[in-house]
C-alpha positions as CSV (number, residue, x, y, z in Angstrom):
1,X,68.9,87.7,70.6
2,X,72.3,89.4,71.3
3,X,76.0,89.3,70.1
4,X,78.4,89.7,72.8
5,X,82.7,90.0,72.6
6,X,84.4,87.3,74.9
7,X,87.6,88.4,77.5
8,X,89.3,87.1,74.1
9,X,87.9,89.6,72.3
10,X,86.0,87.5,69.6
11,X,82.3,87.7,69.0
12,X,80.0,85.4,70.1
13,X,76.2,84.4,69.0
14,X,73.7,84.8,68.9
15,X,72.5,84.1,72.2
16,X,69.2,84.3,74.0
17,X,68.6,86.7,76.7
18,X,68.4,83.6,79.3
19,X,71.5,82.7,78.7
20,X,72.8,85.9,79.1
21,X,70.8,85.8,82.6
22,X,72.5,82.6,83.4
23,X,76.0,83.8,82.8
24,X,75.7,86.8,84.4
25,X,74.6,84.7,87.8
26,X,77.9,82.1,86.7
27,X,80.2,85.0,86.0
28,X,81.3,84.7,82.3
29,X,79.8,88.1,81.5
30,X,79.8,91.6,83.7
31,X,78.7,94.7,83.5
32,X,81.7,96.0,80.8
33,X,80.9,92.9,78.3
34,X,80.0,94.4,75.4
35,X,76.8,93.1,73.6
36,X,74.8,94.2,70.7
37,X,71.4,93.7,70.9
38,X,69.7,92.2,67.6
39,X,68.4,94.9,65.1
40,X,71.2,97.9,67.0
41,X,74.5,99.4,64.8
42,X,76.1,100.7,68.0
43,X,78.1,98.2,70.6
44,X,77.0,98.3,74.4
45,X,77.7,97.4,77.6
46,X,75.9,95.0,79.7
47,X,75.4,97.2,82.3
48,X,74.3,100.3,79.8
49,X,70.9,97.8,78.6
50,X,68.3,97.8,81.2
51,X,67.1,94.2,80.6
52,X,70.9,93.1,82.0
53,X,71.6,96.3,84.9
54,X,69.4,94.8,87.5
55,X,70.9,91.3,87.4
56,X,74.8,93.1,87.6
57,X,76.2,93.5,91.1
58,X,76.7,97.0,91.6
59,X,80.3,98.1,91.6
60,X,81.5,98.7,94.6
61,X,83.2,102.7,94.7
62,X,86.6,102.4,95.2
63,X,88.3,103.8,98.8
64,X,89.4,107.1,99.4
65,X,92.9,107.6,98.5
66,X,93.2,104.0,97.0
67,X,93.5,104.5,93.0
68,X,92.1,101.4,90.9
69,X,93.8,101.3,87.6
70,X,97.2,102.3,86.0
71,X,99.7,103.0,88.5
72,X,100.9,106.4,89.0
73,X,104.3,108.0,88.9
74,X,105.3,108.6,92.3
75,X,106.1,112.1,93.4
76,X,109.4,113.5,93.0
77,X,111.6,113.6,95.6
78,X,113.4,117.1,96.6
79,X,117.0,116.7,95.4
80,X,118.3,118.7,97.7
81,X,116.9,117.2,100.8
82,X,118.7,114.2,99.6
83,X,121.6,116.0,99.3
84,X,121.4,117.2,102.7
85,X,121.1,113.7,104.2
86,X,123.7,112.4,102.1
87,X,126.3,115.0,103.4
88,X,125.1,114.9,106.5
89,X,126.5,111.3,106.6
90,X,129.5,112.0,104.9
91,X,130.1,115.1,108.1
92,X,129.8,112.5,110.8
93,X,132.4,110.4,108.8
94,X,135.3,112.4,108.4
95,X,134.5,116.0,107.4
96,X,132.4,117.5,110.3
97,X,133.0,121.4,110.1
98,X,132.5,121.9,106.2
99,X,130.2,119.7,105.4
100,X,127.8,119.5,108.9
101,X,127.3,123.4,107.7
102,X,126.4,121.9,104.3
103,X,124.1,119.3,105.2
104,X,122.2,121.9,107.8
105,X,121.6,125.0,104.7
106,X,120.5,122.6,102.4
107,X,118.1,120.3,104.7
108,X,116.6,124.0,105.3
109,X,116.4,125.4,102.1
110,X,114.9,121.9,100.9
111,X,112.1,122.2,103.7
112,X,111.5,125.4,102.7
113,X,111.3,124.8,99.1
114,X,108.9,121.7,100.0
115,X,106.9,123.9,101.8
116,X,106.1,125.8,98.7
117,X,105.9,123.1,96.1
118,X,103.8,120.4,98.4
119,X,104.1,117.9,95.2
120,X,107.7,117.4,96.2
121,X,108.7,114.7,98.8
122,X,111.5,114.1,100.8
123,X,111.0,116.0,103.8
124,X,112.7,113.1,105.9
125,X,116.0,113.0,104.1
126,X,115.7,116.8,104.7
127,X,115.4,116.4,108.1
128,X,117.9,114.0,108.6
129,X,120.5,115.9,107.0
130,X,120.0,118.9,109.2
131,X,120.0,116.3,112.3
132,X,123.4,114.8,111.1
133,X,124.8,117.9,110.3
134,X,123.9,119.1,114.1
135,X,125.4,116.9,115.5
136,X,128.8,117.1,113.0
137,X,129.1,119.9,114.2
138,X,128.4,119.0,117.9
139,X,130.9,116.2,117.4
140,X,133.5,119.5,115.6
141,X,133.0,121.5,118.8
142,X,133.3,119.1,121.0
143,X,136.8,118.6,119.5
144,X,138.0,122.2,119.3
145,X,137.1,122.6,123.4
146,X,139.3,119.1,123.9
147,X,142.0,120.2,122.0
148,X,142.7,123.5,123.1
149,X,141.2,122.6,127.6
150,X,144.3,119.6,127.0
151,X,147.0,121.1,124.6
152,X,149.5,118.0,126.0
153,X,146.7,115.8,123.9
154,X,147.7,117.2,121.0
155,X,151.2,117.3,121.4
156,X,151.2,113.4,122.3
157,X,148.8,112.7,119.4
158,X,151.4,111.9,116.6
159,X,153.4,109.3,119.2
160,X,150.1,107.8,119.6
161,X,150.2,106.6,116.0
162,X,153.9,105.4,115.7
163,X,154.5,101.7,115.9
């Protein structure tokens, strides 16, 4: 005869090792009930008694890199690297000298610190930034050569904006 705790976590029996048998084809019970066999102080579990372990399907070993269980806390992301993407965007909108330099140092120095502390993530906002900071400055460049090749552009630029 055994005693067993439900998945409510109240005590049942005693039952007879049959039934046990039959619930563990149906089941109600698995290998992490626990059960207390008549005449033992100490709590078990169904699969630790070797009347029960045969019956139990074998558990099946979990996938490599799949983790069963508690979640995990994800991996930090490199500040910087964000940083880097973030003015990167903010050089292709209005501020393409100062901050495409920006956006380019720190996408490096956040690669580089990735590269030493592989925990960190965020080597694609890294790399964005120093790709939007490229081509800030690209776009800067680009600008200085029209201004100065076409200096008649610059002097008509203020009537272009009158009403």
């Amino acid at each position: 005869m055994y005693k067993i705790i439900g998945a409510d976590l109240k005590e049942y029996g005693p039952i007879a090792a049959e039934q046990l048998r039959q619930w563990i084809g149906e089941g109600r019970v698995n290998g992490q009930t626990k059960v207390l066999p008549e005449g033992a102080t100490e709590w078990k579990t169904m699969a630790d008694l070797p009347e029960f372990s045969a019956l139990l399907p074998k558990p099946v070993p979990p996938m490599p890199g799949i983790h069963l269980g508690m979640p995990q806390a994800a991996a930090p992301k490199s500040q910087m690297a964000v940083w880097s993407m973030v003015t990167g965007i903010a050089a292709l909108l209005c501020c393409q000298g100062y901050l495409g330099i920006l956006s380019i140092i720190l996408g490096a120095v956040a690669l580089s610190r990735m590269k030493s502390n592989p925990h960190l993530q965020g080597s694609g906002f890294a790399i964005a930034g120093i790709v939007l900071g490229a081509i800030a400055l690209l776009m800067f460049f680009i600008g200085l050569v029209i201004m100065f090749s076409y200096p008649q552009w610059m002097q008509n630029l203020p009537n272009a904006f009158q009403p």
